[in-house]
N, C-alpha and C positions, 0 to 999 in steps of 0.2 A: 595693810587692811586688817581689820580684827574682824573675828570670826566668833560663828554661833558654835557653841561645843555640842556634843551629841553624848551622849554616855559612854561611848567609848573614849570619849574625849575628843575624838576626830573632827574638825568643824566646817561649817558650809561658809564660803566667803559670803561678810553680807558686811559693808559699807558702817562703820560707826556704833556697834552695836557686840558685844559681849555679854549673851544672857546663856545660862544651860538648860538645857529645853525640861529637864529633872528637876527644876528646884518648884519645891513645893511650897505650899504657904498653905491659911486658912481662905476662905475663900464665905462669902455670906449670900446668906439664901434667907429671904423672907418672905411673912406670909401679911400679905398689905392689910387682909380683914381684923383680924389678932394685935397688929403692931408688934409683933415679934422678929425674930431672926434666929437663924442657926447659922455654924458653923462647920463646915466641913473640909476635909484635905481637898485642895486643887493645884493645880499648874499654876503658879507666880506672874506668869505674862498670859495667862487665855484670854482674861479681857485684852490687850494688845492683837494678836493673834488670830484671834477669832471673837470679836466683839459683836457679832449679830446674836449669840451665847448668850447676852446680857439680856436679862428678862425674861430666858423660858424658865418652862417648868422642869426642863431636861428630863430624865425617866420616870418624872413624879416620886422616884424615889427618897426624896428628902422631904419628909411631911412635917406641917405645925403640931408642936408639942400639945398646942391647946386644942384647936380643932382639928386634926387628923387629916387637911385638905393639904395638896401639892403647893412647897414653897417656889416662888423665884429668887435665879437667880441673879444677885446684883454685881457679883464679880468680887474681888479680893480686898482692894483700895478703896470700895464707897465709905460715906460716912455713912452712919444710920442714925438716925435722930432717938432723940430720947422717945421712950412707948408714950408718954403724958402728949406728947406735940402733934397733935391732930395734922392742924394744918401744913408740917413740915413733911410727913409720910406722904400725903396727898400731895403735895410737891414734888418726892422722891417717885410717887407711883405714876405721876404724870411725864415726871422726864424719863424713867425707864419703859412706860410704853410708846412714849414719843421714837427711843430708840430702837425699841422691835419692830414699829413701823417703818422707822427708817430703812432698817438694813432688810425687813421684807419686801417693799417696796424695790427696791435695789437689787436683793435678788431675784424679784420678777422682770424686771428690766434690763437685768441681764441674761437672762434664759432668756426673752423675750428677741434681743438684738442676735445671739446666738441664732436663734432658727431662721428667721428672715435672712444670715449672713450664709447658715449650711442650705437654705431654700434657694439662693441667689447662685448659690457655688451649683448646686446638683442640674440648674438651669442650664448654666456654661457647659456643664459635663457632657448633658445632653445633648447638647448643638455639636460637639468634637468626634473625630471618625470614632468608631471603636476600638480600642484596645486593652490588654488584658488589665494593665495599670491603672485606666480610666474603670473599667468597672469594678476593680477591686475598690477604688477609691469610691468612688459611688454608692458601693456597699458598705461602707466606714460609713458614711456622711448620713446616710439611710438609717444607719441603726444609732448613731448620736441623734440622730433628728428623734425618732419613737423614744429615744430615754426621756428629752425633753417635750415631749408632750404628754 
């Protein structure tokens, strides 16, 4: 089985897959009003990884050189069309929000299946005699429940 390396070199077994979680690349941030794009250091696999990333603004830290507004970002591997192609940015800016909806979508539906699953559990807890176990656990499921609301 090949493994994920970690900086120390030490790796986490994961089925088909040799990446080191350090290697860095450029990564591109644009601003859809302008037709521009920047360039910044990021992680090589975030889009993989962590691909709901794709399309914020992240700390608004990366601003257009021309107007001064929060770029997004597109991830490492996109293409970006030439600045002249109207129609192909509008394309790019349509499939990149199509996919922050996606994965916010996704993650409300899954905080959403969460609490109905820890609602359902604290039900049963409920109905069982008491004991110290049952209310510790109770107490777990209690305070996941108030993080997700």
């Amino acid at each position: 089985m090949k493994s994920i390396a970690d900086r120390n070199g030490e790796g986490l077994n994961f089925p088909l897959l040799t990446v080191k979680r350090t290697t860095m690349t450029n990564g591109n941030w644009a601003c859809f009003d302008c037709r521009l794009t920047v360039r910044r250091p990021t992680l090589r696999m975030v889009a993989f990884w962590r691909p709901w990333v794709v399309g914020s603004k992240g700390n608004e830290h990366v601003k257009c050189p021309q107007c001064k507004e929060a770029c997004r970002f597109l991830g490492p591997k996109i293409t970006v069309p030439p600045k002249r192609d109207k129609a192909a940015w509008e394309k790019l800016r349509t499939q990149i929000m199509k996919s922050k909806r996606y994965w916010s979508d996704r993650s409300r539906e899954q905080k959403t299946k969460r609490k109905h699953e820890i609602e359902k559990r604290l039900q049963e807890l409920g109905r069982k005699p008491k004991s110290s176990g049952r209310d510790h656990l109770i107490k777990i499921l209690q305070n996941e429940l108030a993080e997700l609301t």
